[in-house]
N, C-alpha and C positions, 0 to 999 in steps of 0.2 A: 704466640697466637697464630694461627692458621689464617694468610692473607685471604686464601679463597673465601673461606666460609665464616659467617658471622652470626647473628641474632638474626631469625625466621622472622620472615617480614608478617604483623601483625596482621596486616589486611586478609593477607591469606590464610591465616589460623584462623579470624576469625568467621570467614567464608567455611571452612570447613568446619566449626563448632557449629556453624549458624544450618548445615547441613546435613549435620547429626541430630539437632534439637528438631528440626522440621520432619524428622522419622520418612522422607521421601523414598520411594521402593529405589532398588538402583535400573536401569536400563541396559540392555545388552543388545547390540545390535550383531547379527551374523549376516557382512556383505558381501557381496557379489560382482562380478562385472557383467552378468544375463541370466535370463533363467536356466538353470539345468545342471552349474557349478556344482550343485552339494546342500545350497545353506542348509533346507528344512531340515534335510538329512546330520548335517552336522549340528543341529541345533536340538534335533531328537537324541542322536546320542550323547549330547551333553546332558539332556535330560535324564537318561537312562545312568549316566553316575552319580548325578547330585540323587536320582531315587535309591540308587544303592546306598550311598552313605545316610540316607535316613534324612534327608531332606522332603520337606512338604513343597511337593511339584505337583502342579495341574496344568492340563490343557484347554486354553479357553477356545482357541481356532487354529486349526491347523491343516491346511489344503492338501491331501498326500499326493494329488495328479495319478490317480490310479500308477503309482509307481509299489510295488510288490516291496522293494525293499526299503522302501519310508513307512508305505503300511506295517510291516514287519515290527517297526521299530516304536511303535504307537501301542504296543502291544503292554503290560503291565502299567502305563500310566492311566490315573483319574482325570474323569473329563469331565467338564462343565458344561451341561447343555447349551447347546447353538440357540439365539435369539430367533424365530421363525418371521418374517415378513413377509406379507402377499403382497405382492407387486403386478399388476398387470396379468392376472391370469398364473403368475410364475409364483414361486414358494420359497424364499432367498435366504441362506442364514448369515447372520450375523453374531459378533460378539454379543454373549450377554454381560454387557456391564456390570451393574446390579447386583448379580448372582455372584462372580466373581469377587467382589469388592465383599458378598456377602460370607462368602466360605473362608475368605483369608489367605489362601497358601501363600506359604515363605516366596513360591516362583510362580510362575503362569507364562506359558506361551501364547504367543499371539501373534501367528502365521503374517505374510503379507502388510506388513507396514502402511504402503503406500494406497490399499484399497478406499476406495470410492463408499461408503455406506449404501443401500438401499434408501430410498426417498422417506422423508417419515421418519428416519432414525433420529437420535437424539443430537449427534451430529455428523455432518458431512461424511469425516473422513477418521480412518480407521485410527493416523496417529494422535488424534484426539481422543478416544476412547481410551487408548493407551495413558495419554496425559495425566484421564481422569484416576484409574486406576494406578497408576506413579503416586500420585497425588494421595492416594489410601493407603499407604503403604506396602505398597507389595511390588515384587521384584517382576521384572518383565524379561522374557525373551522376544525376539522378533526377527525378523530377513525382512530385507530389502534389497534390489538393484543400485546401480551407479544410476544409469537412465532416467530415475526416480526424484533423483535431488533438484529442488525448484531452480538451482542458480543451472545448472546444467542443460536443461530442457531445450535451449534454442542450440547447443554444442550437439548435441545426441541428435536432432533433428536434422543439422546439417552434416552428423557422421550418415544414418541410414537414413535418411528420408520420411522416419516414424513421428510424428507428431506425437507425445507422450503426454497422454492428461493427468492420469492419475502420481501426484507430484509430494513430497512430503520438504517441509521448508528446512534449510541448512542448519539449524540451530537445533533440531531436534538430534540431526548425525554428530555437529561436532560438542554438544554439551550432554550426550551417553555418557556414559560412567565408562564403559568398556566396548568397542568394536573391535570384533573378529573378523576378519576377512580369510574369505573362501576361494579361493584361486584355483583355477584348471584351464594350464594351456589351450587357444585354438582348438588346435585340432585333434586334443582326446575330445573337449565339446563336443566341437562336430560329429566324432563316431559315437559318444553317447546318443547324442541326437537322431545318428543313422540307425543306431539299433533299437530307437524305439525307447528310449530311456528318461524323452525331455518330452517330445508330444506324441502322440500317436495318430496314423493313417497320414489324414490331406493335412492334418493339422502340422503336422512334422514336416512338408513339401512345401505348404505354404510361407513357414519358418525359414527355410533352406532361402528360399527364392527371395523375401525381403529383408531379411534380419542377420539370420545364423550366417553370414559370410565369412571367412576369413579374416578379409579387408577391419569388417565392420568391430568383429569379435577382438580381433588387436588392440582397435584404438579404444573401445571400452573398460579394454583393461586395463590401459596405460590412465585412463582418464583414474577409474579405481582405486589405482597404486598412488596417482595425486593425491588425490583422496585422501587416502592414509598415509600420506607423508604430511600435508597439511597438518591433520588431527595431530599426527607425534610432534609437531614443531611445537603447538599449543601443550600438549602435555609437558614438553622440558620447558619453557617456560616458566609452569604451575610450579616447575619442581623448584626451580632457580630461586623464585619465586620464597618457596617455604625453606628453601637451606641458605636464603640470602645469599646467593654468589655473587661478589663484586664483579661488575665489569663497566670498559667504557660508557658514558651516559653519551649514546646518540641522540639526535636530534628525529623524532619519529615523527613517519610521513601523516599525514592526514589529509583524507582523500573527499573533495564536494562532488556530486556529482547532481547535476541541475535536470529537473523536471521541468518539461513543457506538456501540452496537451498534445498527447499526437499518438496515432494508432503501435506506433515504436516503441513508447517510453517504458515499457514493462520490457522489451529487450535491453533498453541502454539499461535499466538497474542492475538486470543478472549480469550485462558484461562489467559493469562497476564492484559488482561485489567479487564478482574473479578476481578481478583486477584487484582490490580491495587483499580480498584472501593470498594472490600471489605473493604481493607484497607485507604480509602480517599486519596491515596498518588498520587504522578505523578510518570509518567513511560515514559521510553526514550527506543525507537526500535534501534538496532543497529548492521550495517552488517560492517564486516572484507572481505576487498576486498583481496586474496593471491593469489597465483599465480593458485592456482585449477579456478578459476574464469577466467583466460583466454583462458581455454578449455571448459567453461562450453557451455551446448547446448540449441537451442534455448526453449527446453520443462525445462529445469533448471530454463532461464533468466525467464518464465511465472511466473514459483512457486512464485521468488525472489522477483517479480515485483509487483504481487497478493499483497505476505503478507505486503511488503512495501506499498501500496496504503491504504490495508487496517488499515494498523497500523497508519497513517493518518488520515484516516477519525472517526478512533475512540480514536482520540487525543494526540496521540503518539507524540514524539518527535523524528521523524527519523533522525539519522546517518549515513553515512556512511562513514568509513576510510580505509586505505589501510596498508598493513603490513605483512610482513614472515610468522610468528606464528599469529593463530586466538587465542590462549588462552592468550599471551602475551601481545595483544593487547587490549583485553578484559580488563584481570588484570589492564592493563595500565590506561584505559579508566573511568574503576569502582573508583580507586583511586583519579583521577585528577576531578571527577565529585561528591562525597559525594554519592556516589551509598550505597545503604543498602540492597539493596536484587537483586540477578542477578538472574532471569529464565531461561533455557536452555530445551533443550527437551530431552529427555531421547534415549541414543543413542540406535540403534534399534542391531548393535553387537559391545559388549563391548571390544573386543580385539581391535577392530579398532580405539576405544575413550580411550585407561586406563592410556594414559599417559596424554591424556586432561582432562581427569576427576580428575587424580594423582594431576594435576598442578591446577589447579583451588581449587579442594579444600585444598590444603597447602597453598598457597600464597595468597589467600583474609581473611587474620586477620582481624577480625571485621565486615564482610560484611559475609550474611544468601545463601547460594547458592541451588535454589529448582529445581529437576528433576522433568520435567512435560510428562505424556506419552500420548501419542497419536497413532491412528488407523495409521496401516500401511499398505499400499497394495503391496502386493507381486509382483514381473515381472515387478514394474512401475520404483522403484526409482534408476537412474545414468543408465538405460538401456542401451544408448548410447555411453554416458562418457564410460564406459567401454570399448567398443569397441574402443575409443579413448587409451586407458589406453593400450590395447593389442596390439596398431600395433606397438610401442616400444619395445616391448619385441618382438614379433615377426622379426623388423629387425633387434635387437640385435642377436638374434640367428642363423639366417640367416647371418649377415658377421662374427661372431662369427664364426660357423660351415666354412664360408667359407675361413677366414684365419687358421684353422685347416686344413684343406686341403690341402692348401698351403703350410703351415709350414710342414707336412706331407710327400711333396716329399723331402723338405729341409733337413729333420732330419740329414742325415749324413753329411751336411756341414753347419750346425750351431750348436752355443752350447746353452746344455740347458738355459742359461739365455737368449738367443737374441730370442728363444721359447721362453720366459716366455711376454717379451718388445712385442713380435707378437701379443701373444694372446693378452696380455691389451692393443693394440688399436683399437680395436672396441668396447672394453668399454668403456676406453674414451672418444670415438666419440657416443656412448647412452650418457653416462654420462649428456654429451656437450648438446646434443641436445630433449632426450628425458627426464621424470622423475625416482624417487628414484628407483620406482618398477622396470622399465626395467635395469635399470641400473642394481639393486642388480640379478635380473636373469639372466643378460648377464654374470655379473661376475663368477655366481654361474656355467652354463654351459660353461664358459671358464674356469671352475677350472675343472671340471668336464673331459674337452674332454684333458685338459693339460695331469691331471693325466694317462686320459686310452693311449693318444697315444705317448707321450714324458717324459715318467717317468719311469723306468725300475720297476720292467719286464713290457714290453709293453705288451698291450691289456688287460688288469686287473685294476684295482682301487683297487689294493694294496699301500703303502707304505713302500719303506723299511729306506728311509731316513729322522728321525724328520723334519729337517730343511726345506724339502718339505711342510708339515704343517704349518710351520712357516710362510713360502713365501704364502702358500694358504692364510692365515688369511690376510698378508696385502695388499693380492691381493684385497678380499675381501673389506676389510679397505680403499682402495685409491677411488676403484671404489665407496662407497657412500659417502664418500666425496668428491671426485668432482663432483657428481649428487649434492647432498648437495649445494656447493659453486656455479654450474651451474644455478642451480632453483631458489637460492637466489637473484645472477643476469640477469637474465633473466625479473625477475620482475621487481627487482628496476630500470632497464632500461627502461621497459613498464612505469612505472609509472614517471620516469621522464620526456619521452620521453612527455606524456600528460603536467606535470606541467609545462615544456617549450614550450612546444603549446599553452595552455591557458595562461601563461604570455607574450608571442608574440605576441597572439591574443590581449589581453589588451592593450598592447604598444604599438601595429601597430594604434587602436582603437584611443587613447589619442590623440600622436603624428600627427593622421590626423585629429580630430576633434580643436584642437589648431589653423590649418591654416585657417577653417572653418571661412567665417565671414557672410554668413545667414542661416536662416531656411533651403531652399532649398537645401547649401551644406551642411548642418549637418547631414541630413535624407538622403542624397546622400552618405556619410563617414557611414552612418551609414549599409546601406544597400550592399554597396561592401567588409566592414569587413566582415557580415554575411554570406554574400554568398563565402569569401574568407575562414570561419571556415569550415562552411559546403557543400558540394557537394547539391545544391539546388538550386531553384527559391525561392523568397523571397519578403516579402511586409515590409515597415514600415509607419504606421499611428500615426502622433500624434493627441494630444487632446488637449485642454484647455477649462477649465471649464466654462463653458456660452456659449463659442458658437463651441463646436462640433470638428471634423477633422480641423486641419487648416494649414497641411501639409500631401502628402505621397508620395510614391516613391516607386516604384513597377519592378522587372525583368523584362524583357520582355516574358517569358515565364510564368509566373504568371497569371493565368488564375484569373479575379477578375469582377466581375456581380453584380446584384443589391443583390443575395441568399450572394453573400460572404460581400458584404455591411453588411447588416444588420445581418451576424455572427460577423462582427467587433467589429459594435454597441452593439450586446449584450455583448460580453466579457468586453469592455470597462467599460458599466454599472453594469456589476453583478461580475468584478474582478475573473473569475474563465476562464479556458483556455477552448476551446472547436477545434472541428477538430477531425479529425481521431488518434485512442488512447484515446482518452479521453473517459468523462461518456456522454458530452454533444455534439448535432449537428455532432455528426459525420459521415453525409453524404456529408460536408462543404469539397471541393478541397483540402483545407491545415489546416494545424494546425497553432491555433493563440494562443500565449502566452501576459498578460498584464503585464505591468512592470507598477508599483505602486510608487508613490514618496509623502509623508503625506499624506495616507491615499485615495489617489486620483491615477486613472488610467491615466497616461497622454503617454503611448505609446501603443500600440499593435503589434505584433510581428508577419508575417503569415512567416510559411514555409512549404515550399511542397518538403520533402526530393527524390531528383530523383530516387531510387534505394528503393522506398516506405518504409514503418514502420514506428514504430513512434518516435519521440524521446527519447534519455535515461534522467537519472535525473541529470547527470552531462553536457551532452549538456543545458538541460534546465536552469541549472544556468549560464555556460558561455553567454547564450542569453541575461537571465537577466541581467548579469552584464554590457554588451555591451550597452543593452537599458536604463541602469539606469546613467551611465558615460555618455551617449547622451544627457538622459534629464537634467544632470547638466550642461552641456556646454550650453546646448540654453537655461536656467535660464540668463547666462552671457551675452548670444544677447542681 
């Protein structure tokens, strides 16, 4: 027997059964390191032999850049009419989905990957269109840039100085069936470019002066050629993979890389997933929810939400837990998980991090901890929170000063300790109610006003008695530990207060779908939980496979039309949520979520939260879990 090769590992056979049975079109990426390489060009003549050999190829979009010899080659293929949208006055075309999906071909081109949709379209961005059409079976051609890939975006911006918006996520490049890459040295580029071959007139000047450099054009390519080194490392993998090659069983890295709210954290993810990618490893996002979270503001919850989504789409494993300490949680989390490397971002003032820094790196034995830095804009970051953070200490000082006062005409008929019991309650009552900061300054300026007006000699911040010192200190002392012991609880109440609502909500959930004995009342139990979790109108549609909707049950305020139909239908079939908040249809009334059961969408979920926004990621899962306890009862019908 052949040491090398053995029995094909099943998992992989069955990944590719399970990818034949799904009839998904394949995907063909033609990339580049800038514009002006070739792709479209070398993407048409591909088209141009698969239509000779009697292949069903169409064009769905294809930008020729008034270039004479792309037009040329556009020449004998069927085209699928452009989508027309008025925009502002302007006339914009877009893919026709629809149409596409409706004719069938074996191929379809579909120019421009990374394009941005017209407003109003069905969705955002153009490799969603594509998705959809994957998803129908039919084969796709397409181009894209390096520039373009969402993990590279803050790389490309510090190679030219270009801010790139329009972005297509990592997972789309490396899980294509097939990438070509288009390469052309420098500097033919550039002379293409000087003859008028990439843009034309100021447009070709303006290129030259920001972009088309030398310098800039080098380093995109080398970024490209990572690229597709990366990709080929994943392919021999696959391959190992299905011919079962023995080899050493290493110990594989796994990489946490920690979320905080901050105008950065969408940078720290792309350099985690580099980082991530460089190394072949998997990486887990992960946020510490602590009690700073229940003040945080709504330009906070965006940053959180950003980097969380993003970390998502570029294959992340998101977390998120709840806990006192963010570093103790951390530590916790890295251990119970085979964590080998934790990324963090590099605190922007160390005084403020050096007991998290302290603690982190003493207490991960075994585990690599990397400071990652990142651009920081000044006047942006906790601008508000702060102002949150000072109205604490402001009415500490305020009944602070105002029980000075008080105790002030008292002097000559109290002693000084029943003055000592005055001043510290309205520390207490910070303590209690606001955080550490206010506290320690309330205590700080109740020691302060003790000294000057009820400590001999009065009106001076002298001392003539040690033991006054002594009593400051655990003046001091009492009042941060009760902030301490305050803040502590405060949380762990918030956070129970929710895990007793979400288990209520489940039980309520159970208990009434039990008494259920049809379709009708199940999506009826189903739809009065939901609207009992949430302050909303609400829809629930089920599905079963073959033939369509075959229940639903709707609020009466639930505004639901043939447009919100057919947002049902899509989510149903493309398994991805859409509505407002989302990436897709978001001009759709409500937000619809699918709950999945093997592999199959057999619920859909609309809700229209009355007091608008969108939903958090922890609602999202109570919904799910509601929808998915449903679809297992009416299995039982």
């Amino acid at each position: 027997m052949n040491d090398e090769i053995s029995r094909p590992d099943p998992d992989a056979l069955l990944k590719l059964t399970d990818d034949a049975e799904n009839k998904r079109g394949k995907l063909t990426i033609f990339f580049g390191a800038a514009p002006g390489v070739g792709k479209t060009y070398a993407m048409l003549q591909e088209a141009q032999n698969q239509k000779k050999e009697g292949v069903d190829i169409v064009v769905g979009y294809v930008e020729p850049h008034k270039r004479k010899d792309t037009e040329d080659l556009l020449q004998g293929l069927s085209l699928v009419p452009v989508l027309k949208v008025n925009y502002k006055d302007l006339q914009l075309a877009e893919t026709d989905v629809d149409a596409i999906i409706r004719r069938r071909p074996k191929i379809v081109l579909v120019d421009e990957l990374a394009h941005t949709n017209a407003p109003g379209s069905r969705h955002d961005k153009r490799y969603q269109d594509v998705e959809e059409i994957l998803q129908a079976g039919v084969d796709v051609y397409t181009t894209f840039n390096v520039q373009h890939l969402e993990s590279l975006n803050d790389v490309v911006f510090g190679i030219t100085g270009i801010h790139v918006k329009e972005t297509v996520p990592d997972k789309v490049f490396f899980e294509a069936d097939e990438v070509k890459i288009i390469d052309l040295p420098p500097n033919a580029l550039l002379k293409r470019l000087s003859e008028g071959k990439v843009y034309l007139g100021e447009m070709a000047q303006r290129a030259v002066e920001k972009f088309f450099t030398a310098g800039n054009l080098t380093a995109l390519r080398e970024l490209a050629l990572r690229c597709i080194a990366t990709r080929v490392d994943k392919d021999v993998d696959v391959y190992r993979k299905l011919k079962a090659v023995r080899e050493p069983w290493p110990v594989a890295d796994k990489i946490l890389v920690c979320l905080f709210s901050s105008p950065s954290a969408e940078h720290l993810v792309r350099s985690a997933f580099r980082f991530a990618s460089e190394l072949n490893a998997r990486w887990v996002a992960l946020h510490v929810a602590t009690e700073n979270d229940i003040a945080m503001t709504e330009q906070e919850k965006l940053w959180l939400n950003k980097a969380s989504d993003l970390a998502k789409e570029l294959g992340a494993e998101m977390v998120s837990i709840k806990g006192i300490n963010a570093a103790n949680e951390i530590i916790r989390f890295a251990q119970d998980h085979n964590i080998t490397k934790i990324v963090l971002g590099k605190p922007n003032h160390l005084r403020n991090s050096l007991f998290f820094a302290w603690k982190m790196i003493k207490e991960t034995r075994g585990i690599d901890i990397f400071w990652f830095s990142h651009e920081f804009k000044k006047g942006v970051f906790f601008e508000k929170s702060k102002l949150n953070q000072w109205s604490g200490v402001l009415f500490g000082i305020f009944w602070v000063g105002a029980a000075a006062i008080g105790g002030h005409f008292l002097r000559d008929y109290l002693s000084e300790t029943n003055m000592l019991f005055l001043m510290l309650l309205p520390v207490v009552v910070v303590a209690l109610k606001f955080n550490r900061r206010s506290a320690i300054a309330s205590s700080a300026f109740s020691v302060i006003l003790f000294d000057y007006l009820f400590v001999k000699p009065y009106y001076t911040f002298a001392i003539s008695d040690f033991q006054y010192f002594l009593s400051f200190v655990a003046f001091a002392a009492i009042a941060f530990g009760l902030s301490s012991l305050a803040s502590q609880l405060r949380f762990q109440i918030r956070a129970l207060r929710f895990s007793e609502a979400q288990s209520a909500a489940l039980y309520n959930v159970t208990s009434d779908l039990l008494v259920a004995r049809t379709v009708d009342q199940i999506v009826e139990v189903m739809l009065n939980n939901i609207r009992r979790i949430l302050p909303c109108e609400a829809g629930v549609f089920i599905f079963e496979e073959g033939r369509g909707i075959i229940a639903q049950k709707r609020s009466p305020g639930f505004i639901f039309d043939d447009k919100e139909e057919a947002v049902v239908l899509w989510v149903q079939k493309n398994a991805q949520p859409a509505g407002p908040g989302t990436k897709t249809l978001r001009e759709a009334k409500a937000i619809y979520l699918p709950v999945s059961r093997e592999k199959y969408v057999e619920c859909v979920i609309g809700i229209k939260l009355l007091q608008g926004g969108a939903l958090t990621t922890e609602q999202q899962t109570l919904l799910g879990a509601v929808g998915r306890v449903g679809i297992f009862v009416l299995k039982k019908v």
